[in-house]
N, C-alpha and C positions, 0 to 999 in steps of 0.2 A: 616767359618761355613755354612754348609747347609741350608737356606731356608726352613719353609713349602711347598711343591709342592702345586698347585692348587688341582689336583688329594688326594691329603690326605684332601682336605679341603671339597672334594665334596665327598667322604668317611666317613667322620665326620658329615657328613649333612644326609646321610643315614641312619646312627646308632644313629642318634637325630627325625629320624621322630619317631613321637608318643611321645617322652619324653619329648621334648620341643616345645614350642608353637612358631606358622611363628607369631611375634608380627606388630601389624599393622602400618600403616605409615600413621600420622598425617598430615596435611597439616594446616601449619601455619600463614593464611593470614594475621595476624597481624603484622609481621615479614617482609612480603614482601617487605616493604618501606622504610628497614634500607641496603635491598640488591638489587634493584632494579631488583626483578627477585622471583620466587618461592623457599621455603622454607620450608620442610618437618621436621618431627620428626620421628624417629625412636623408638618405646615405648617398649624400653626393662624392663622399670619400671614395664609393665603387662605381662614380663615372668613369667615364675614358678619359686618361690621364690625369687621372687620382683626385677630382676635382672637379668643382659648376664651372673653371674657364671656359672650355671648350664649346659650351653653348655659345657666349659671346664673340668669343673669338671666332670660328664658324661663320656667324650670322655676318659679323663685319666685314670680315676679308669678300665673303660671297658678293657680298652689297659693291662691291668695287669694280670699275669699267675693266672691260680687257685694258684697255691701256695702263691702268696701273697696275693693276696683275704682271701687266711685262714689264715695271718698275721693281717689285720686289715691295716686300715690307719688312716695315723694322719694328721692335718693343725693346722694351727697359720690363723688366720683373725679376723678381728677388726670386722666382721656381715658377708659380704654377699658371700664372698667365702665358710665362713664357713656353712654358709645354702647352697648353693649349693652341697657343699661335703658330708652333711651331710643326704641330701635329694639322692643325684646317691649311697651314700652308702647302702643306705636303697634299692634301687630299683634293686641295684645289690647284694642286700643279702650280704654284707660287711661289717665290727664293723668300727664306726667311734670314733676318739679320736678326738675332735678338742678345741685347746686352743688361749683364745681369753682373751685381756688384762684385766685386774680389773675395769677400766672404760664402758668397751662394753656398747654402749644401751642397756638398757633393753629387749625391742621387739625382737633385734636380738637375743639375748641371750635365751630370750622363744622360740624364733622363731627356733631353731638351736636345742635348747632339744627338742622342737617339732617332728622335722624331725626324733629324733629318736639318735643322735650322744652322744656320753658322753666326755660334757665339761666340760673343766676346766680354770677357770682364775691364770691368770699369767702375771705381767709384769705391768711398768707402759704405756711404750709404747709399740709400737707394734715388735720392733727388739729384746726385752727382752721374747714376746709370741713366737717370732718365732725359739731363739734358744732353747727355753724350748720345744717346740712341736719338732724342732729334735733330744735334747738328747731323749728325749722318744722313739723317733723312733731307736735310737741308744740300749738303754736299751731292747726293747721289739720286737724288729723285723718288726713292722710297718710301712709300706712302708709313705713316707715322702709326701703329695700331694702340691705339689708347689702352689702357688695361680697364677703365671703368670711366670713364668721359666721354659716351657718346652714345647716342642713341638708338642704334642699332645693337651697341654692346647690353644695354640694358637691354633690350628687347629682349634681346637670347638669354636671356640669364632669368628674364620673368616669364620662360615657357618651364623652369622649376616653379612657379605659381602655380601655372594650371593644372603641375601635375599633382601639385598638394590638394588640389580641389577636388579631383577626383579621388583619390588616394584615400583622405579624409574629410568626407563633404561636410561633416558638421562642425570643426575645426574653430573654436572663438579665438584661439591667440598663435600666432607665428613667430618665434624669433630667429634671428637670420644673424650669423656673424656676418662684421662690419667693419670696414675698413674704408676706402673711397666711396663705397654708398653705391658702384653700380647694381651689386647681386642684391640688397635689401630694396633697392629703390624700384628692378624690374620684379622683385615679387610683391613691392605696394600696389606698381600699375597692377599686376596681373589679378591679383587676391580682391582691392579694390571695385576693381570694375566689375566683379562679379558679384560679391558678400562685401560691401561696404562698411558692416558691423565687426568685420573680424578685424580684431587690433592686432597690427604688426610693430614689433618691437624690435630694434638693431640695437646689437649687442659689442662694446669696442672693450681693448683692455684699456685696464683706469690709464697705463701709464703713454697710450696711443690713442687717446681719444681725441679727437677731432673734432666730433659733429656739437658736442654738450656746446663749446663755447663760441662755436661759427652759426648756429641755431640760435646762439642767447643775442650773439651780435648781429642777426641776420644777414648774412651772409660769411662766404668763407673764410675762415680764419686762419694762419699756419701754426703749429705748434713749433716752441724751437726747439724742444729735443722730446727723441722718442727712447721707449727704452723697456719692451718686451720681449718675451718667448715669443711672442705669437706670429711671426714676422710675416706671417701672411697678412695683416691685417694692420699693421705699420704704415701707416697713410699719414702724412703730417697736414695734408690738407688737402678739403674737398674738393672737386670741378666744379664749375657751374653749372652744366647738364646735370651730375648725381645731386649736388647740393639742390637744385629746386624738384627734385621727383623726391628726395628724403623731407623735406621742409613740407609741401605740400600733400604729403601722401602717408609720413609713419609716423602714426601714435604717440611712441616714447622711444628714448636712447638710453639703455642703464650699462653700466661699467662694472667689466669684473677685475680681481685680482688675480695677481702673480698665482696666488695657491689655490686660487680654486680651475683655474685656467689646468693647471698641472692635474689636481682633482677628478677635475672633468675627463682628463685624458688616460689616465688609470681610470676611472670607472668605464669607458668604454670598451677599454681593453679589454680588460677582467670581468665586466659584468657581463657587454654583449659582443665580446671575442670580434671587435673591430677594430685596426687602427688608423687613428685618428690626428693630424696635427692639432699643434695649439689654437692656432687659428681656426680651424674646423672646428674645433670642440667649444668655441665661444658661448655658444647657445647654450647649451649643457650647463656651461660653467657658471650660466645666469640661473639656472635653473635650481643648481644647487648652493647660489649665495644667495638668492630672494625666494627663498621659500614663499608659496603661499601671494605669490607678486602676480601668476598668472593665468587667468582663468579657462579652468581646461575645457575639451579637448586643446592638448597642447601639441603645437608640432616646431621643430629644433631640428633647422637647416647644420646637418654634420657638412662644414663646407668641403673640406680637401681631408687627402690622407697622406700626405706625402711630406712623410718627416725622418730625418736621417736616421738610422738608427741608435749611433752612439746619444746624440740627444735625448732620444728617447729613452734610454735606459736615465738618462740623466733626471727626466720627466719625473718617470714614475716613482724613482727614488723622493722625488720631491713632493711626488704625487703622496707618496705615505705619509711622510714628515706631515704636509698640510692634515691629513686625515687621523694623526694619530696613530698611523701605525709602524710608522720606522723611529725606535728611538735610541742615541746614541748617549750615553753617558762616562762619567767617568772613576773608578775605586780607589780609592789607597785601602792598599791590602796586606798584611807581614809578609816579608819577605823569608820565607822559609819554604820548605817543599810540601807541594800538594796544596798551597795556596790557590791557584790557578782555577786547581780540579773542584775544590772547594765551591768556589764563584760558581764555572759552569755547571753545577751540578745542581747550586739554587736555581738559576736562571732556566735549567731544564724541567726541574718540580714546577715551578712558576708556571710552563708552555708556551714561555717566550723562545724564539727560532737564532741561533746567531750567528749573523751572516758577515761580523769580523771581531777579533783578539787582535789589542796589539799591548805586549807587556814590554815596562820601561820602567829601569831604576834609573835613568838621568834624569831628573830633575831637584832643580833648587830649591822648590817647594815640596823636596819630601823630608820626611822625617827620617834618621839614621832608623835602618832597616824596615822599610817601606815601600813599597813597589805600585808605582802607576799601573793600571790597567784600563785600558777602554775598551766600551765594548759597541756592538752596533749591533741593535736588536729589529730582529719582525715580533710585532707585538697584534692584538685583538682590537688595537681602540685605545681613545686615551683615557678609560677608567683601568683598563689591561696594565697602561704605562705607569699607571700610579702605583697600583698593586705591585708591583717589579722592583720599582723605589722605594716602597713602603717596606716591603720583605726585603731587600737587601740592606736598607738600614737597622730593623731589628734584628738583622741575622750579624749587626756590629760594625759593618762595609761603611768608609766616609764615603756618601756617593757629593761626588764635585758636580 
């Protein structure tokens, strides 16, 4: 199979001036001392519609005869393809169908009627949206928009290549969250054909990875169930166009976890005051489960930003728990007065923060005159969390 040329990728970069923004490149010195070396972010999360889609999407629909243009186009995506498609459709005067599972966030879902597309849910997961969006296309003559299967779609998404080139000319390692393999496969072509030596690395969550064991069997593989945060990057199996530009073009594939994925996205927040989905934050999340895995300068594709909010609160909550800094435990304490005030008043000497009390004398496992207490602490770290345990036991406290 043919390759994106560089030339189609620096063609795609032409017909993206003005419609997509050159997104800036963060420098993340917090980061530096897990790679001994500089560490950049690439902040595709402040594209136009929260997200790299729209480069692809863009290039594709453009690439379409007037005659299908007066067909209309359809997508299946779980948010941010579908706002990308549904935003180029709009700017290129084209009716967008896009169907997007029964779960969708919300935002994405406003975000997507927004741009102007008329959506429809379908599906529990996302393989049940996406052959309902092609029979449609089957029924109604609407040209089918891939989310990362085609040629054109890489193209657009490896003019974020070039611009890491510039951005960072001396750049030895790339990593790119990964999910279908279109955005990491157009910035192999793109980074490729110009510095050969830079190694690019896609990054999938462990429990939606894909690429490890359709790479091991050369060729694409389906996984039978998927089951992340990251839902942007929920691909149970590659195309044949991404799977031969990822096979021939990227380095390595490494896998993160549930809690560093979460991690990753509190540290963006909180470190460099951007928000980030799960799936955007992949890079990061590599960054900070493989220390020392890659050789700087480093630059970490933030893919998308566009994550619900109630989740997110949920994130970062989880975001602490991984890091050590939310802990929840539980006391048996005497039931007598100024018990209560007792506890928080260690756990305030301590400079642990506490952000819930719930007290309960029903339970079976208490002792007559013994009161449940739990509590839910912001803590310094997990030598913080031991300290906090270690003093409320000397201070007499059963901590459960």
């Amino acid at each position: 199979m043919e390759l994106v040329s560089l030339e189609r990728i620096r063609e795609a970069r032409e017909l993206l001036e003005g419609i997509t923004r050159v997104t800036p490149m963060e420098h993340a010195r917090d980061l530096r001392r897990l790679h001994g070396g500089p560490v950049y972010l690439k902040c595709e999360n402040l594209q136009r519609t929260g997200s790299f889609k729209i480069r692809g999407a863009y290039t594709r629909i453009h690439g379409l005869s007037e005659e299908e243009r007066a067909r209309g186009v359809v997508a299946a995506s779980a948010g941010n393809h579908a706002q990308g498609v549904a935003l180029a459709s709009s700017l290129l005067g084209t009716k967008a169908t896009v169907f997007m599972p029964l779960r969708a966030p919300l935002p994405k879902l406003a975000a997507t009627r927004g741009y102007g597309a008329d959506v429809h849910l379908h599906g529990a997961v996302l393989e049940e949206t996406l052959a309902e969006a092609i029979s449609f296309g089957d029924r109604t003559g609407a040209v089918f928009i891939h989310p990362f299967d085609h040629p054109d779609v890489i193209a657009g998404q490896g003019t974020a290549g070039l611009e890491i080139l510039d951005q960072v000319p001396g750049a030895r390692t790339v990593l790119v969250s990964t999910g279908g393999g279109g955005l990491v496969g157009g910035v192999a072509s793109a980074v490729k054909a110009v510095k050969p030596d830079v190694r690019i690395v896609g990054v999938q969550a462990e429990e939606a990875a894909a690429f490890p064991p359709s790479l091991a069997a050369g060729a694409p593989v389906r996984l039978r169930q998927l089951s992340t945060m990251a839902d942007g990057i929920a691909v149970g199996e590659p195309g044949p166009v991404s799977y031969a530009h990822v096979s021939s073009l990227v380095d390595d594939i490494v896998t993160v976890s549930e809690e560093s994925l979460s991690r990753a996205v509190l540290l963006c927040l909180e470190r460099r005051k951007l928000v980030v989905e799960p799936a955007g934050a992949a890079a990061v999340a590599a960054l900070l489960q493989h220390p020392g895995a890659f050789e700087p300068p480093v630059v970490a594709i933030l893919s998308g930003g566009n994550v619900d909010p109630v989740l997110l609160v949920q994130i970062v909550q989880h975001g602490m728990t991984a890091a050590g800094r939310y802990l929840k435990l539980h006391l048996r304490v005497p039931d007598r007065p100024g018990s209560l005030v007792a506890v928080l008043s260690c756990v305030s000497e301590l400079g642990a923060n506490v952000l819930d009390v719930e007290h309960s004398r029903i339970s079976g496992s208490l002792a007559l005159g013994e009161v449940d207490v739990s509590l839910a602490l912001e803590t310094r770290g997990p030598e913080h969390c031991e300290d906090v345990v270690a003093a409320l036991e000397h201070a007499g406290y059963t901590v459960v």
